[in-house]
C-alpha positions as CSV (number, residue, x, y, z in Angstrom):
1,X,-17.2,-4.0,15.3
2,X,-14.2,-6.5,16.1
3,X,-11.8,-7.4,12.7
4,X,-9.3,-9.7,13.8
5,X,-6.0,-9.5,11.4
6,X,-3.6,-11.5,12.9
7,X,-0.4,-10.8,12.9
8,X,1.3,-8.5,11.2
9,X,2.6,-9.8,7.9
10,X,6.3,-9.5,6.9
11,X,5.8,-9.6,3.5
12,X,2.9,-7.9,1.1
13,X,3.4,-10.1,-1.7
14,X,2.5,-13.3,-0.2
15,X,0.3,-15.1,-2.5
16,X,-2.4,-17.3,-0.9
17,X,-5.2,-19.5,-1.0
18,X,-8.4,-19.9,1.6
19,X,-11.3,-22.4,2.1
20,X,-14.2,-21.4,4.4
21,X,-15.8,-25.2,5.6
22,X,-19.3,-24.5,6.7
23,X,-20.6,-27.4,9.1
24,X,-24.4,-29.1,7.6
25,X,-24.8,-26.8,4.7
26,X,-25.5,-29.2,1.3
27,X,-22.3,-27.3,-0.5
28,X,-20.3,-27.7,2.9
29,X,-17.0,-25.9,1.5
30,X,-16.4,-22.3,-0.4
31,X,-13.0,-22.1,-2.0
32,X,-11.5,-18.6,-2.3
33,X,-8.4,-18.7,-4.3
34,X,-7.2,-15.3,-3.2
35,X,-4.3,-13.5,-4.9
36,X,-0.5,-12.9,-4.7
37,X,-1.5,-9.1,-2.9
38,X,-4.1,-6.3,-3.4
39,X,-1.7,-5.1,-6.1
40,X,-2.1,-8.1,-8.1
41,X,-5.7,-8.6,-8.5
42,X,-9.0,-8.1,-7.1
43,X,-10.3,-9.6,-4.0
44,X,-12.3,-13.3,-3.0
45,X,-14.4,-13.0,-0.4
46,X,-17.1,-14.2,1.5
47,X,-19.9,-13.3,4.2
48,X,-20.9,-15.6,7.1
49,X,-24.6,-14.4,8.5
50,X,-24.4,-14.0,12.1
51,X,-24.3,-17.5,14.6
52,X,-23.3,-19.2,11.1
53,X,-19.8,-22.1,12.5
54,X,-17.2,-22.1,9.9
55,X,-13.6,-22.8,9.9
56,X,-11.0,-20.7,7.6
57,X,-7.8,-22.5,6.6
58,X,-5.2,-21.0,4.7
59,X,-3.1,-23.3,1.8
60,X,0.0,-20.8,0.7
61,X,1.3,-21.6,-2.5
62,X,4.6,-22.0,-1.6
63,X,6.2,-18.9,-3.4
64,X,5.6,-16.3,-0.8
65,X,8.7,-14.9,1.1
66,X,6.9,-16.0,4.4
67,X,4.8,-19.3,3.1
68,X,1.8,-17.7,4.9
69,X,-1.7,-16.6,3.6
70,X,-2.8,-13.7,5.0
71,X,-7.3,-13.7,5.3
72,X,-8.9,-10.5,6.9
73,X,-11.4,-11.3,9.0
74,X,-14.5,-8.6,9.8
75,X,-16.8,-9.1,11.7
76,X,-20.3,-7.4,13.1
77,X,-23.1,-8.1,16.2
78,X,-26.5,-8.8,14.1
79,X,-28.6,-6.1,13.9
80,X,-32.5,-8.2,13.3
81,X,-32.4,-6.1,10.2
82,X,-34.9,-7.6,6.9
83,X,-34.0,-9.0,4.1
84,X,-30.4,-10.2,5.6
85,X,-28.9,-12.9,4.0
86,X,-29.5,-16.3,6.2
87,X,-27.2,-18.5,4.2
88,X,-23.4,-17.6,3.6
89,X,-22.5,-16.2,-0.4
90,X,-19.3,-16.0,-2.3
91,X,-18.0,-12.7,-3.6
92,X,-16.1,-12.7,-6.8
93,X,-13.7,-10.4,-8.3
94,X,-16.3,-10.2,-11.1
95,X,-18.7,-9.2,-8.5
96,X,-16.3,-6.1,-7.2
97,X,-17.3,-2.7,-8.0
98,X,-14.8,-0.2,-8.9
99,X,-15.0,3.7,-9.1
100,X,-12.3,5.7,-10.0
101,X,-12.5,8.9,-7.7
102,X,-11.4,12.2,-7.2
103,X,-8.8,13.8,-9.9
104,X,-5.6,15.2,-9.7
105,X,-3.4,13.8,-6.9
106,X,-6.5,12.9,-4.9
107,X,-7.4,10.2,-7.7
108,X,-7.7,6.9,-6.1
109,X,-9.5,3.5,-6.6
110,X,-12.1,2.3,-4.4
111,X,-13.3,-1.1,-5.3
112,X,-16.5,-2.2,-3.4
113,X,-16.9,-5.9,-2.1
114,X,-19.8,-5.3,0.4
115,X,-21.7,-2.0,-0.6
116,X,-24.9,-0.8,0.6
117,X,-27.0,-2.9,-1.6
118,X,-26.1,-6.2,-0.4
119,X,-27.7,-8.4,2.3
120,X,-24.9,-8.6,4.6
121,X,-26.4,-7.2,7.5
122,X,-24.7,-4.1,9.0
123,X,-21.3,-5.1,7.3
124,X,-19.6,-3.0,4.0
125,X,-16.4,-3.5,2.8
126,X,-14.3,-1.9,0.3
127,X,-10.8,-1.4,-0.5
128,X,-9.0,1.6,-1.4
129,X,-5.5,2.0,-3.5
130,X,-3.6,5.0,-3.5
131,X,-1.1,5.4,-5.7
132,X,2.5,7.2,-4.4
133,X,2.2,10.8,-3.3
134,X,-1.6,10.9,-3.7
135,X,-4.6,11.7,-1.0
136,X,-7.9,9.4,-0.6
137,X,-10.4,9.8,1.7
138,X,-10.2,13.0,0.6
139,X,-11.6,15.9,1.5
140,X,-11.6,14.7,4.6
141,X,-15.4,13.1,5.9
142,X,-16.7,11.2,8.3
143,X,-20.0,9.4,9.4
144,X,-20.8,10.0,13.3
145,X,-24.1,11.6,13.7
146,X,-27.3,10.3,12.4
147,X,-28.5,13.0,10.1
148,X,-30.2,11.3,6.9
149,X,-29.8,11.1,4.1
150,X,-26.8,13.4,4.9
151,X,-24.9,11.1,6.9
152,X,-24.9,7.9,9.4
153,X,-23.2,6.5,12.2
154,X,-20.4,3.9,10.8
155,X,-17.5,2.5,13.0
156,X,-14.9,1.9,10.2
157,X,-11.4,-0.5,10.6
158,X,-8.6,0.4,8.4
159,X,-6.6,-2.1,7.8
160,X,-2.8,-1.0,5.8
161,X,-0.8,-2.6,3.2
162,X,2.1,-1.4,1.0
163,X,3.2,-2.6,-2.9
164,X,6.7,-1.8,-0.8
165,X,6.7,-3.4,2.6
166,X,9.1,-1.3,4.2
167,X,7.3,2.1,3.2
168,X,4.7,3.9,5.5
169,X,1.7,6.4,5.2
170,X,0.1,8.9,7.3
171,X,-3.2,8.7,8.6
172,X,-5.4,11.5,10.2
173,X,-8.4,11.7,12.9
174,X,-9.4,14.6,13.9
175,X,-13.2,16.3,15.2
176,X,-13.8,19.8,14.0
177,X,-12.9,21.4,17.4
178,X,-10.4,19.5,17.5
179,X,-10.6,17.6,20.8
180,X,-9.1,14.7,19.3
181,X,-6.9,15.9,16.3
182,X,-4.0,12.4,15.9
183,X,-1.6,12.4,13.5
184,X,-0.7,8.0,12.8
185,X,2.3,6.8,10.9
186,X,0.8,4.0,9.5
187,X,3.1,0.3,8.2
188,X,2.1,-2.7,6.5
189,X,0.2,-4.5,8.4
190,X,-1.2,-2.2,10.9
191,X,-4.7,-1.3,11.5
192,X,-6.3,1.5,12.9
193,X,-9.7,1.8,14.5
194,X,-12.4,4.7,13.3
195,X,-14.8,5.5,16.0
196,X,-15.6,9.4,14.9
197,X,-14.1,12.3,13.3
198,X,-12.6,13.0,9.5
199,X,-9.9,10.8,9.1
200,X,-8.2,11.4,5.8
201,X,-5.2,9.7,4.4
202,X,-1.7,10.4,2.4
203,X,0.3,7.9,0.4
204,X,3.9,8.6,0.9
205,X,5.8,9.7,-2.4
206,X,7.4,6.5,-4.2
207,X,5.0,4.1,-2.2
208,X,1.7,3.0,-3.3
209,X,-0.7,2.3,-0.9
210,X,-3.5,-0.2,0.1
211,X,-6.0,0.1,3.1
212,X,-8.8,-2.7,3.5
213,X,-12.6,-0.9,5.0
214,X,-14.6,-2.5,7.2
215,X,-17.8,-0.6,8.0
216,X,-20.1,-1.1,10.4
217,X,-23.6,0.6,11.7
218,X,-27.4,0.5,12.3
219,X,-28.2,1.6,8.5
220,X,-27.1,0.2,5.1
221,X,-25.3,3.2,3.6
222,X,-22.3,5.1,3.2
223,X,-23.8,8.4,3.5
224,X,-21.4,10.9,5.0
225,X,-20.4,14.5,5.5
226,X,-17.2,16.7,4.5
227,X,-15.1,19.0,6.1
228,X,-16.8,22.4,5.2
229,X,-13.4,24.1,5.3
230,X,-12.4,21.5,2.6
231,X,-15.3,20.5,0.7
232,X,-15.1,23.3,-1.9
233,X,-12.3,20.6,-4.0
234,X,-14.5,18.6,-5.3
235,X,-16.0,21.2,-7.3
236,X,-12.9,21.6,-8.9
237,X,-12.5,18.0,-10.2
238,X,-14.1,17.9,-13.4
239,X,-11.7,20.6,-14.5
240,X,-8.9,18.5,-13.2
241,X,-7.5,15.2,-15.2
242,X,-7.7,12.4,-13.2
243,X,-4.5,10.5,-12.3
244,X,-3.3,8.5,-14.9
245,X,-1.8,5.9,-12.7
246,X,-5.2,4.9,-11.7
247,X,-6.3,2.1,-12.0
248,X,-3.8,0.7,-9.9
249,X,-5.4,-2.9,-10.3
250,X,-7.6,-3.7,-13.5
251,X,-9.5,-6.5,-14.8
């Protein structure tokens, strides 16, 4: 799985604008007006099937700090999977689903653009915010070993942004037995590749935080397994009030 970013943006409040142009297709042009940053509002997006030629072009509105737009790209090999979309589709922000999870200061939004149900082929996408000082992908999990319906194999991109541009987070990877056990300062902007192991993350206090998801694997799912040291937490969650800074974006 390849998600090209570009570069890294200097500011995270740079509103934007994108239309995908897709070459002898009867509607010939999707229009995606995007949003001043994952703060502001929900996403626009839109999936490509696989061989599908389309240009993106970004039109800034002019108030950014930068006068760019920012588009993540995410892409996937086709898999020859059924019932896969063969003509590209528009998501909405009325099409986003959002689930308010965990409690305490592991509450956190997770707002779905590409779940398990749709016919994108091996692609899922969601976004996560974190508000200051709290934990998400949390306990830790991860999705390397095919084990249904207890877990899947999932390369997964994440891809950082910040309501503060200057602040930072901290992202973990590490395999039980710790033969790979990193420890990533992560900026706005940066992105961080997922190949196996938990990998949970930290917002740092006075700094919330954004990361974009791009999964990728040979099954439509999200099934995935915890770290049995820490899985006992979520048991204690419905005794726990949820953060009341979430949701950090609403309709």
């Amino acid at each position: 799985m390849r998600a090209p970013m570009g570069r890294r943006p200097s500011s995270s409040r740079s509103p934007a604008a994108a239309y995908t142009s897709i070459p002898d297709r009867p509607t010939g042009r999707s229009t995606l007006p995007g949003r001043g940053s994952p703060f502001d509002a929900f996403p626009w997006a839109v999936y490509l099937p696989a061989g599908t030629p389309a240009t993106v072009v970004g039109r800034p509105d002019g108030s950014g700090r930068d006068g760019r737009a920012v588009v993540a790209i995410a892409e996937a090999p086709g898999s020859g999977f059924h019932r896969v979309a063969d003509a590209p589709f528009v998501i909405e922000p009325g099409d986003v689903e959002v689930e308010l999870r965990g409690a305490g200061n592991a509450t956190r939004q997770i707002n779905k653009i590409v779940g398990p149900a749709s016919p994108a082929d091996r692609l899922e996408v969601v976004e996560v915010l974190t508000p200051s000082g709290n934990w998400s992908s949390w306990p830790p999990h991860k999705h390397d070993r095919d084990d249904m319906p207890n877990e899947a194999v999932l390369e997964e991109i994440y891809y950082y942004r910040f309501r503060r541009p200057r602040a930072w987070g901290l992202q973990r990877i590490y395999r039980a037995e710790r033969s790979r056990d990193c420890l990533l300062e992560v900026h706005d902007g940066d992105c961080v590749l997922v190949t196996d192991g938990y990998h949970p993350f930290v917002a740092a206090h006075g700094d919330d935080a954004y990361y974009l998801n791009a999964l990728a694997g040979d099954r439509r799912t999200m099934a995935c397994s915890f770290d049995p040291d820490l899985d006992w937490v979520r048991a204690t969650w419905p005794q726990m009030a949820p953060d009341p800074r979430v949701p950090l974006v609403s309709r």
